[in-house]
MARPA-604110 format. One line per field, with one value per residue (C-alpha): residue in one letter; chain; x, y, z. Coordinates in steps of 0.1 Angstrom, whole numbers, plus 2048, in hexadecimal, padded with zeros to 3 digits. Example, Ala and Ser with C-alpha at 12.3 -4.5 7.8 and 13.67 -1.06 7.14 Angstrom:
% residues 2
residuo <- A, S
cadena <- A, A
X <- 87B, 889
Y <- 7D3, 7F5
Z <- 84E, 847
//
This chain:
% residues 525
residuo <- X, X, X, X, X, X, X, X, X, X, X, X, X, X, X, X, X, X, X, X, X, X, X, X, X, X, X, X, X, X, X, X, X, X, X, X, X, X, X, X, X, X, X, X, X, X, X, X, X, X, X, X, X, X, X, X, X, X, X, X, X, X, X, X, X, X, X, X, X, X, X, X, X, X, X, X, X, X, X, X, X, X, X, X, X, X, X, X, X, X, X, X, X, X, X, X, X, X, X, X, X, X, X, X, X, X, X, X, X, X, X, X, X, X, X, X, X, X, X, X, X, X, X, X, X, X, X, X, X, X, X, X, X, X, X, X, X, X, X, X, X, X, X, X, X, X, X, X, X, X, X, X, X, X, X, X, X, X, X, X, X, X, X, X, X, X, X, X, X, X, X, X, X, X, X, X, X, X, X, X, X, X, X, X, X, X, X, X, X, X, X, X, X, X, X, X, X, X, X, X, X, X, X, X, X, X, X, X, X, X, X, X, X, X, X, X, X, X, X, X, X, X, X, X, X, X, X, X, X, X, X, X, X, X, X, X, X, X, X, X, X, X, X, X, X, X, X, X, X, X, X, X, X, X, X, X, X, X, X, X, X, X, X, X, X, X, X, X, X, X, X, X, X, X, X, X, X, X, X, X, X, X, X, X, X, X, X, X, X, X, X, X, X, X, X, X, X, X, X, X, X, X, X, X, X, X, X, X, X, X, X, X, X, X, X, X, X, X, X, X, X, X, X, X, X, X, X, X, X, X, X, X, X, X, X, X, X, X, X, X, X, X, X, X, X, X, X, X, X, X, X, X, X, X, X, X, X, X, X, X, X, X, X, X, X, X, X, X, X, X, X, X, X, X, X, X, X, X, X, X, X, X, X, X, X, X, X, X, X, X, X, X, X, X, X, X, X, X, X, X, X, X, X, X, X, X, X, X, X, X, X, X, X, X, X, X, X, X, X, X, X, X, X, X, X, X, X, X, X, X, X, X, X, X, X, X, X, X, X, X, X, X, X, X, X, X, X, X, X, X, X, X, X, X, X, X, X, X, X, X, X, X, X, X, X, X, X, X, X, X, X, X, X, X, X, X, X, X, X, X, X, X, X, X, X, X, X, X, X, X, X, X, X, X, X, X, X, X, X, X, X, X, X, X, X, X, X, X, X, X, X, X, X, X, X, X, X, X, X, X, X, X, X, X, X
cadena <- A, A, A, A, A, A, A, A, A, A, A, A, A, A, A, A, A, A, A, A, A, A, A, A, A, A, A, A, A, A, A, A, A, A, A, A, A, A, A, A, A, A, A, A, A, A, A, A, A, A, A, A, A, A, A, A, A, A, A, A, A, A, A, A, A, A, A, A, A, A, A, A, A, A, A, A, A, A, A, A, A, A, A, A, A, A, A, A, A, A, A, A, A, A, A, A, A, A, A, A, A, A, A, A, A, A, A, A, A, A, A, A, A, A, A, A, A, A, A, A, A, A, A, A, A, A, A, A, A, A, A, A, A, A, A, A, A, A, A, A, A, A, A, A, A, A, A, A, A, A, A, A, A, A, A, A, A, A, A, A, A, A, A, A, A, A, A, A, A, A, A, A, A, A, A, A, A, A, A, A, A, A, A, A, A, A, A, A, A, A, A, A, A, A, A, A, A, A, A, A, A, A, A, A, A, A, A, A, A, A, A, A, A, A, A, A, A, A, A, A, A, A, A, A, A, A, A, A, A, A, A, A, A, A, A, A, A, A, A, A, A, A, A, A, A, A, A, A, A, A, A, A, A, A, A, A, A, A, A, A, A, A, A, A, A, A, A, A, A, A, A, A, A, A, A, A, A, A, A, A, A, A, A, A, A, A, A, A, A, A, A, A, A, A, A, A, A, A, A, A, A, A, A, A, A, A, A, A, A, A, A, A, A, A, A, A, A, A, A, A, A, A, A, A, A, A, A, A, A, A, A, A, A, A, A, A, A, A, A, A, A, A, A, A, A, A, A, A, A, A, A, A, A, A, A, A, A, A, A, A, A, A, A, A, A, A, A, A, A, A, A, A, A, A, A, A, A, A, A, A, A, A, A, A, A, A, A, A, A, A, A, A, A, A, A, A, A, A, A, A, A, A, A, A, A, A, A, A, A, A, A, A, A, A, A, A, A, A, A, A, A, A, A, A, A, A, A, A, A, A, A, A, A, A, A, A, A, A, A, A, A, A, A, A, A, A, A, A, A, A, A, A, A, A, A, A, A, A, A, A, A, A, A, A, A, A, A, A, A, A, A, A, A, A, A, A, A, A, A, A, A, A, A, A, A, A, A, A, A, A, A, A, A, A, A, A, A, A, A, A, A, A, A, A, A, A, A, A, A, A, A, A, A, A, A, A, A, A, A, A, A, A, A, A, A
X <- E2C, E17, E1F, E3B, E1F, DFA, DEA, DC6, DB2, DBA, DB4, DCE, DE4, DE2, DE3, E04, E16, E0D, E16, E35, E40, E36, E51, E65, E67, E50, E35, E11, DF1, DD9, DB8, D99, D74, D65, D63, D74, D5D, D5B, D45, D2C, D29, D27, D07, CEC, CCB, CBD, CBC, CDF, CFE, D02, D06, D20, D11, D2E, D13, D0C, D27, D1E, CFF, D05, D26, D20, D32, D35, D34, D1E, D24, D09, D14, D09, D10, D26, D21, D40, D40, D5A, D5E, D59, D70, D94, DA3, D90, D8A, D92, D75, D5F, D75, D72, D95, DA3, DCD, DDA, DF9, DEB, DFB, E1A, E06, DF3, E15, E23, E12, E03, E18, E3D, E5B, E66, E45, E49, E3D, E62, E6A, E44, E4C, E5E, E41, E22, E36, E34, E0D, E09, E1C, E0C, DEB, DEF, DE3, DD9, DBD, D9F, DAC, D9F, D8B, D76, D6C, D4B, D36, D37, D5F, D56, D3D, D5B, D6F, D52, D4A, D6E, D71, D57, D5B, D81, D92, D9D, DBF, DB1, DA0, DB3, DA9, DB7, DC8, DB2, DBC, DAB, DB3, DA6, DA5, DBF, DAE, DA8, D8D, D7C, D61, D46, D26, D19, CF2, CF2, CF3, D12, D1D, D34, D41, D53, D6E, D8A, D8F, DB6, DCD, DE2, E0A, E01, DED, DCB, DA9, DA4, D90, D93, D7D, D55, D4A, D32, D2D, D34, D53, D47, D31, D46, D55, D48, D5F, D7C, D8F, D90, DB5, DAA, DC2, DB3, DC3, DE8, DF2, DE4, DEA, E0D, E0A, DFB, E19, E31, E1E, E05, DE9, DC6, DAB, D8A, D6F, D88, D7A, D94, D8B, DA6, DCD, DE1, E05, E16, E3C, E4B, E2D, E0B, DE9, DD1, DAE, D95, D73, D6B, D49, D3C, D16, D06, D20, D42, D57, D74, D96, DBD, DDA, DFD, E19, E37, E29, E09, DFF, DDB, DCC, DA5, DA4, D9F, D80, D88, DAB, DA0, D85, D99, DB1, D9A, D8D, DAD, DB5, D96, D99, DB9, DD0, DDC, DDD, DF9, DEB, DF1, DD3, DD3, DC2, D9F, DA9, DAF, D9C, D90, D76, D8B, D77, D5A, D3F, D23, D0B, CF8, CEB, CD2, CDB, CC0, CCF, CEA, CE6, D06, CFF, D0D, D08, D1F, D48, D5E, D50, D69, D7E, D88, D8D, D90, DAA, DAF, DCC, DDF, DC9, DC3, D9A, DA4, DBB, DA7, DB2, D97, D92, D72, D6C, D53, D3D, D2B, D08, D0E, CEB, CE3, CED, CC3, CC5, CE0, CCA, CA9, CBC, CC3, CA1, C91, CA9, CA1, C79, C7A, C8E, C84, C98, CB1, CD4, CD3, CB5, CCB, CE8, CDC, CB3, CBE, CD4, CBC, CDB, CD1, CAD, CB6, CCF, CB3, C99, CB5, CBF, C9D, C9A, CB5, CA6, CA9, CC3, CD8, CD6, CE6, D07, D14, D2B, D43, D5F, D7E, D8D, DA3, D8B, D96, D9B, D90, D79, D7E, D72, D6F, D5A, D35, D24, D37, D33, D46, D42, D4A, D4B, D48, D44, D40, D4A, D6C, D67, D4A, D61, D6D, D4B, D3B, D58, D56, D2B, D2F, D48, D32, D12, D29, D32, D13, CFF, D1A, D14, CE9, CED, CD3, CE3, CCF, CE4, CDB, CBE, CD8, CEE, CD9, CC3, CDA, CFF, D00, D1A, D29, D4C, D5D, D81, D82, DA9, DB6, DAF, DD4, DE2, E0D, E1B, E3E, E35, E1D, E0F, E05, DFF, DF6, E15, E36, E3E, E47, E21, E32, E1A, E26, E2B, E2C, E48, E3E, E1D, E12, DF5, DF6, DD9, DC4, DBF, DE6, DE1, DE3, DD1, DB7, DC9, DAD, DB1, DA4, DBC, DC3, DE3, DF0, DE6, DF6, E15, E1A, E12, E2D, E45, E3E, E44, E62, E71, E67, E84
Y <- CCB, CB9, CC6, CDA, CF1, CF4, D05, D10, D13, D01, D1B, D2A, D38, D16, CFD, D0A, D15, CF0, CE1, CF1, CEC, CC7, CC6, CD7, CBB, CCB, CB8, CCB, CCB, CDB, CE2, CEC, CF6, CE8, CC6, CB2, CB4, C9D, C9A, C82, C9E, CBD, CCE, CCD, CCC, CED, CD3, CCC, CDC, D00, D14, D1A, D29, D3B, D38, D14, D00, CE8, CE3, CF2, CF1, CF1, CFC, D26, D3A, D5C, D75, D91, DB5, DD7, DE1, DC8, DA2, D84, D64, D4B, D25, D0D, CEC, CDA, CF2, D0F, D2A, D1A, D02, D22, D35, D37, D2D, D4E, D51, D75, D84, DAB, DC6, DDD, DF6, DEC, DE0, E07, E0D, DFD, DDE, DDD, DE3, DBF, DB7, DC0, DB2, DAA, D9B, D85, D7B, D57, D51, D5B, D3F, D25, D26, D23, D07, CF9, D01, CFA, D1E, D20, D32, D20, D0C, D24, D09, D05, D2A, D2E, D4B, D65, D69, D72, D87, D98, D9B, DA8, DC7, DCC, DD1, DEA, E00, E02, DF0, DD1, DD1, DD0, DAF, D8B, D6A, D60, D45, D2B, D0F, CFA, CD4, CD8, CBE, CD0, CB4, CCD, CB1, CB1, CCE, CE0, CE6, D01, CFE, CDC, CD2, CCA, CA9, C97, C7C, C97, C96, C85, C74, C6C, C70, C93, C96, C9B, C7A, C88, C7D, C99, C9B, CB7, CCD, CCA, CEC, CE3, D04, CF5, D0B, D1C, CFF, CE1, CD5, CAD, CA3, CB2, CC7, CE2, CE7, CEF, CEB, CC8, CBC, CC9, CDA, CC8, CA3, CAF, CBA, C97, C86, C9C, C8F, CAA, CA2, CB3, CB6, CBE, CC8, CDF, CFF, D11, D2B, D31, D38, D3B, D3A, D24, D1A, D10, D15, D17, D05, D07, D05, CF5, CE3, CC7, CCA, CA6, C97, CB8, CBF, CD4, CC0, CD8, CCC, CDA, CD7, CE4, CF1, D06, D19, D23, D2F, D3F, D3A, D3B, D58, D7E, D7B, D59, D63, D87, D7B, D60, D7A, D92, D78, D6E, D90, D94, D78, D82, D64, D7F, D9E, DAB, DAB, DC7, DE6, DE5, DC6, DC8, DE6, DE9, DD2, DCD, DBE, DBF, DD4, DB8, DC0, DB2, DBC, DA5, DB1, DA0, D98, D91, D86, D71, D4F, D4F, D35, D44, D21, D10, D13, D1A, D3C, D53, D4F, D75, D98, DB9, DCB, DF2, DE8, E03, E22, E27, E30, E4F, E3F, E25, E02, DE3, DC6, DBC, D94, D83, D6E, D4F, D43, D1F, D0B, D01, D26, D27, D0C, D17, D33, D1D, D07, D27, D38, D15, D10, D37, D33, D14, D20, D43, D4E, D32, D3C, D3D, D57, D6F, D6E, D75, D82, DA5, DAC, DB4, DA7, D83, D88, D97, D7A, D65, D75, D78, D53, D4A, D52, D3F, D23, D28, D47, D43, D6B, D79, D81, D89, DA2, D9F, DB3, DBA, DDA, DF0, DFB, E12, DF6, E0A, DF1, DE7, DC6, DC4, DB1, DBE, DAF, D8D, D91, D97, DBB, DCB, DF3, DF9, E1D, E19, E40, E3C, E21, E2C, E3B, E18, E06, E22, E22, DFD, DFD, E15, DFD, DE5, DF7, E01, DDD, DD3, DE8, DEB, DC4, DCD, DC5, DD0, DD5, DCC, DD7, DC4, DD3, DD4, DED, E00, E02, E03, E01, DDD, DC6, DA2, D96, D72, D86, D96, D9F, DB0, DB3, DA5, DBA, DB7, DDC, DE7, DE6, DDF, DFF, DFC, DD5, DB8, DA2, DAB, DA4, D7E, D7A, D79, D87, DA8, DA3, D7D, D62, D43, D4F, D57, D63, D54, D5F, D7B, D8A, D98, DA8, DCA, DDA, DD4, DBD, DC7, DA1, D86, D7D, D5D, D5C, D75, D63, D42, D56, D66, D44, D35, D53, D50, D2C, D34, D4A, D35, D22
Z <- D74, D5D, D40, D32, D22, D23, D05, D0A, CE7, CC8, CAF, C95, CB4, CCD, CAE, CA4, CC5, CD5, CB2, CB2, CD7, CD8, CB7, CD1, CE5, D01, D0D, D06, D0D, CFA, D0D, CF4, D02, CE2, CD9, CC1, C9C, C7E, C63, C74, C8F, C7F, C83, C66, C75, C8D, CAA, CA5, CC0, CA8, CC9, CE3, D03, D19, D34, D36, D1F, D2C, D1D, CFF, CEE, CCF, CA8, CB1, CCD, CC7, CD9, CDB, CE5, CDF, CBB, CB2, CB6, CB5, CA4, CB0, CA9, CC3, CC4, CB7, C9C, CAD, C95, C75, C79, C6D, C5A, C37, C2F, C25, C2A, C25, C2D, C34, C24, C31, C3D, C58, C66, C66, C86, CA1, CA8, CC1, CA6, CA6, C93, C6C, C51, C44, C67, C60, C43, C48, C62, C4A, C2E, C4A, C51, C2B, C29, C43, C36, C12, C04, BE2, BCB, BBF, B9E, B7F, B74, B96, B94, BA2, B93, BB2, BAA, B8A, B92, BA7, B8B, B76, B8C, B94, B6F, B6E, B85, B79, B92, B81, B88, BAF, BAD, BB4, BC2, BE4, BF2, C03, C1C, C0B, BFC, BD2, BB6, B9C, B82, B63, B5E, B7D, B74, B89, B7F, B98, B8E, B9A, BC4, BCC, BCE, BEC, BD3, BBB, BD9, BD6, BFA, C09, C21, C24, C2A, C52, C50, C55, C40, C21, C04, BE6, BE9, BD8, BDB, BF4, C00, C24, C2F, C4C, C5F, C57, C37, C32, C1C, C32, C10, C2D, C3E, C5D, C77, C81, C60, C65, C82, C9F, C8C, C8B, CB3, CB7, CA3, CBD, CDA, CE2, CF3, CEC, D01, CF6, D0C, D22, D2C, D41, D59, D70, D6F, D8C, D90, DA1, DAD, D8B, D76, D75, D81, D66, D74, D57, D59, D48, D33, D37, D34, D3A, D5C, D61, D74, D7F, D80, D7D, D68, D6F, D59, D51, D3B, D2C, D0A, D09, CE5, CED, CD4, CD6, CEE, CFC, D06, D0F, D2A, D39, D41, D4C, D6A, D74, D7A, D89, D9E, DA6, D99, D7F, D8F, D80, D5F, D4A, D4D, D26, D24, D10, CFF, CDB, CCF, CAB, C93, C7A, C67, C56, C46, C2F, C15, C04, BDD, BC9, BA7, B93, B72, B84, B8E, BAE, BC5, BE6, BF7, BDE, BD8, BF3, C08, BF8, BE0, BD4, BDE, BCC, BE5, BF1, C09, BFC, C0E, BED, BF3, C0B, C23, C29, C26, C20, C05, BF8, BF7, BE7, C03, C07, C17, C24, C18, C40, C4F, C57, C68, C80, C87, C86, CA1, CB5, CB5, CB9, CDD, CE7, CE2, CF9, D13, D10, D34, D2E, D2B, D01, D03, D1E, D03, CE3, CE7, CEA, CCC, CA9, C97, C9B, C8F, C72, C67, C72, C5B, C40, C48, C41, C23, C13, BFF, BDA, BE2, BC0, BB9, BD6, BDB, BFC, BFA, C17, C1F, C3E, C42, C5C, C7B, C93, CAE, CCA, CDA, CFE, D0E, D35, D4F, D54, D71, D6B, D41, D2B, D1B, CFE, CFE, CD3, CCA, CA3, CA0, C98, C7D, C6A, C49, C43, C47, C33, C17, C16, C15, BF7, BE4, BEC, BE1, BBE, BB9, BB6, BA5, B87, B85, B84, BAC, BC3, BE4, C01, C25, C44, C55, C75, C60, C57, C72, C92, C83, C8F, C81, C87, C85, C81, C86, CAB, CB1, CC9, CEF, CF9, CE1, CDD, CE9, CF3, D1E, D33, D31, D08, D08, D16, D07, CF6, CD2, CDF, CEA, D0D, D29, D3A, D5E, D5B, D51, D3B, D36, D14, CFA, CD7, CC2, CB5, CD5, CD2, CAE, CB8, C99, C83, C62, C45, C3A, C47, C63, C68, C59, C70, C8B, C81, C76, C9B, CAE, C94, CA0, CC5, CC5, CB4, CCE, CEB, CF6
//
C-alpha cells in the first residue's frame, strides 16, 4: 500500500483524524479538492476564484462551493482546513438534550465530554475580551434585557487568536486597521496575528487571528509526517486486497488528470454533502455496493436562519468585529419544546463582491456550467440584491440563529446530480418560533425587521451547517456507520465528519464534529 491511511477532506473531521493517526505513527495522506489559501490569495475582487463548480472544478475551484436545490440551498468551503476557512469561529458544546435521542447509546454527552475539551484546546476557545465588545453584542444583551430574558444571553467561545492588552482599544466607527494586530508565531509553529476586528471571518482572515485548522491541526499532521494534497478531487473507491484504491483527479492548469492512491484504510471527511455523494457514486458505480440503504437519509440543516433588522438609532457595523460573538439561548425546550439559540451575525464588507463575481461569471457564460447550477434558485438573487446594497450598512443587524430541524431531508442521485428531497413541513414551528424571536428582538431594541424576500416569498433558506447524510445508527439498517464512524458492511473504511451527526445539534456544530473525529481516531487501533 501506499499509505497506511488516506484521508479525503481536510475539514474539522479529516484535519483531526489524519492529525491524530499521523501522531499515531501511521503514515497519511490527506487528499483536499480545494487548494491551499493564504492571505495573498484569498479572494477580494468579483473577478477573483469565490466559486467552486462541482461540474467543472477544474476551472473553477474557488473559496465555497454553493449548492442550489429546491427550498433549501448549501454553502460549503472549498480548500486546506475545509469548513473552517468560512466558518465564523463559533465552538459549542450542544446541550444534553439533543443527545437523548437520536444518536447509538455509546454516544452521550458524558461519554463526549473529554473529546469536546480536546478541540478546544486545540483551538484555543475563548469569548471576545470585554473590552473589544463590538456594539451588535450589546445590542444582544440590550434586547435580551427587554424582553426579560437576560439571564439567557452569554458571549460564546471563539477560535479565535485576541490581543488581551486592556490598552489595546477599538474604535468601531473607524475602518479597521491590519496594523492593530499583533503578528507571531503560535505553539503549533504556524504564522498568527490577534485579531483586528476586520470583519473578515467568513472569506479569509488577513491577519491570520483565525484558528482555522491550517494553524493547528494540520501543522501538527505535518510535524507527524502527513502529507497534504491539495487540488485532489476524489471520485472513486474501490476495495481492494488489503485496502483500498482511491481514485482522485488532479485539478491542474484548467485539466483533471486522473490518477490512484492505495491504502489500508480510508477516512471520508469531504463533509455532510461531500462525503454523502461520493458514497452515493461508489455505490452507484458499484465499488460500494454494499453500502448501507440508509445513506442520504436524515439529513439536517441544522436549523439556520436569518433576519436582518434595521436599526435606525444604532450605529452596528455588521462588517466589523468577529461575525458572532454572542447568543441569547432556548436550549432548554424552554419556548414550547423547541430548542434554538439566537446569535448575533455579521456582513463581511466584500460579501457583494462574492456575489458581483458570481453574477458577473453566470451573465458571460450564460449556458456555462455556473449558470446550470445556481440560475434557477431565487435565493441567490435575493442575497445578490441584499448584497448590493451593503455600502454604508452600519444600521443593520443580522439576526442569525441555529435551531433543532426535523432532519428528514434525503439526498440521492438525480440524473447524475446530486439531489436534495427538503419538505420544510416538518420544521416550520422552529423556523417560525425562531422568526418571531427574532422579529421580538428587534423591535424591543426600535428594530425594524426585514425577512429575506426568499422567506417570505417561497420558504427558501440557506445553511453553512449541512449534517447528516452518513448518519451513526446501531446497524446497517438505521445508519450508515456505527458509533466508531466505522462503515457498515465494510472493514477499515470510515466517515469522520458532519455527514455522521445523526440529528440536528441547534449550535453551531463544529465542535461536535472535531469532538467525534478526535473520538474515532481514538478508537482506531
Amino acid at each position: 500500500m501506499d499509505f497506511d491511511v488516506i484521508v479525503i477532506g481536510s475539514g474539522f473531521g479529516g484535519a483531526i483524524t489524519g492529525c491524530r493517526l499521523a501522531q499515531k505513527g501511521q503514515k497519511v495522506l490527506i487528499l483536499e479538492r480545494g487548494k491551499e489559501w493564504d492571505k495573498g490569495s484569498y479572494p477580494r475582487a468579483p473577478e477573483d476564484e469565490w466559486i467552486w463548480s462541482q461540474t467543472s472544478p477544474e476551472h473553477h475551484h474557488g473559496w465555497v462551493d454553493l449548492r442550489v436545490f429546491k427550498g433549501m440551498s448549501v454553502i460549503q468551503g472549498a480548500g486546506v482546513g475545509g469548513g473552517s476557512l468560512i466558518y465564523a469561529n463559533i465552538s459549542r458544546v450542544p446541550p444534553e438534550i439533543v443527545f437523548q435521542k437520536g444518536w447509538p447509546p455509546e454516544i452521550t454527552l458524558k461519554s463526549m465530554a473529554k473529546y469536546y475539551a480536546a478541540v478546544g484546546e486545540m483551538l484555543c476557545v475563548r469569548p471576545i475580551p470585554q473590552h473589544q465588545l463590538n456594539p451588535r453584542i450589546k445590542l444582544m444583551q440590550d434586547a435580551a434585557n427587554k424582553i426579560g430574558d437576560g439571564n439567557r444571553f452569554q458571549q460564546v467561545d471563539l477560535a479565535v487568536h485576541f490581543n488581551d492588552d486592556p490598552e489595546f482599544k477599538v474604535d468601531f466607527s473607524q475602518e479597521p486597521d491590519i496594523r492593530n494586530s499583533k503578528p507571531g508565531v503560535n505553539k503549533h509553529g504556524a504564522q498568527q496575528g490577534t485579531c483586528a476586528h476586520l470583519g473578515e471571518c467568513d472569506i479569509g482572515c488577513r491577519v491570520y487571528a483565525k484558528n482555522t485548522l491550517d494553524k493547528n491541526y494540520l501543522p501538527e499532521a505535518v510535524k507527524a509526517g502527513a502529507r497534504i494534497w491539495p487540488l485532489h478531487l476524489v471520485t472513486n473507491i474501490v476495495p481492494i486486497d488489503g485496502g483500498y484504491r482511491v481514485e482522485h483527479d488532479q485539478l491542474t492548469s484548467g485539466q483533471r488528470i486522473s490518477g490512484t492512491t492505495t491504502a489500508k484504510r480510508v477516512v471520508v471527511a469531504a463533509g455532510s454533502i461531500g462525503s454523502t455523494e461520493l458514497l452515493l457514486r461508489c455505490r452507484d458505480k458499484g465499488s460500494l455496493s454494499m453500502l448501507s440503504p440508509f445513506l442520504g437519509k436524515n439529513w439536517s440543516s441544522n436549523g439556520d436562519f436569518l433576519t436582518p433588522a434595521f436599526h435606525l438609532l444604532r450605529r452596528l457595523w455588521p462588517d466589523r468585529g468577529p461575525t458572532i460573538g454572542s447568543a441569547i439561548s432556548y436550549l432548554d425546550g424552554s419556548d414550547d419544546g423547541l430548542v434554538y439559540w439566537i446569535e448575533d451575525g455579521g456582513i463581511p464588507n466584500l460579501m457583494n463582491k462574492f456575489f458581483q463575481g458570481l453574477t458577473t461569471q453566470i451573465a458571460a457564460a450564460p449556458d456555462g456550467p455556473l449558470a446550470q447550477e445556481f440560475s434557477p434558485h431565487s435565493l441567490l438573487q435575493h442575497l445578490t440584491s441584499f448584497a448590493a446594497h451593503l455600502d454604508g450598512f452600519e444600521h443593520i443587524m443580522p439576526w442569525f440563529a441555529q435551531g433543532v430541524d426535523a432532519g428528514n431531508g434525503a439526498l440521492s442521485l438525480k440524473n447524475g446530480a446530486l439531489n436534495l428531497d427538503w419538505n420544510i413541513s416538518d420544521s416550520l414551528p422552529v423556523f417560525e418560533a425562531i422568526a418571531k424571536k427574532h422579529k421580538q428582538l428587534a423591535e424591543s431594541t426600535g428594530g425594524i425587521p426585514m425577512p429575506l424576500p426568499g422567506w417570505t416569498l417561497g420558504k427558501e433558506l440557506i445553511t453553512p451547517h449541512a449534517l447528516g447524510g452518513c448518519n451513526m445508527g446501531t446497524s446497517i439498517e438505521d445508519g450508515v456507520v456505527d458509533h466508531a464512524g466505522r462503515v457498515f458492511g465494510y472493514d477499515n473504511l470510515y466517515v469522520a465528519d458532519g455527514a455522521i451527526v445523526p440529528r440536528a445539534l441547534g449550535v453551531n456544530p463544529s465542535r461536535t464534529i472535531g469532538a467525534l473525529a478526535e473520538r474515532i481516531a481514538d478508537l482506531i487501533q
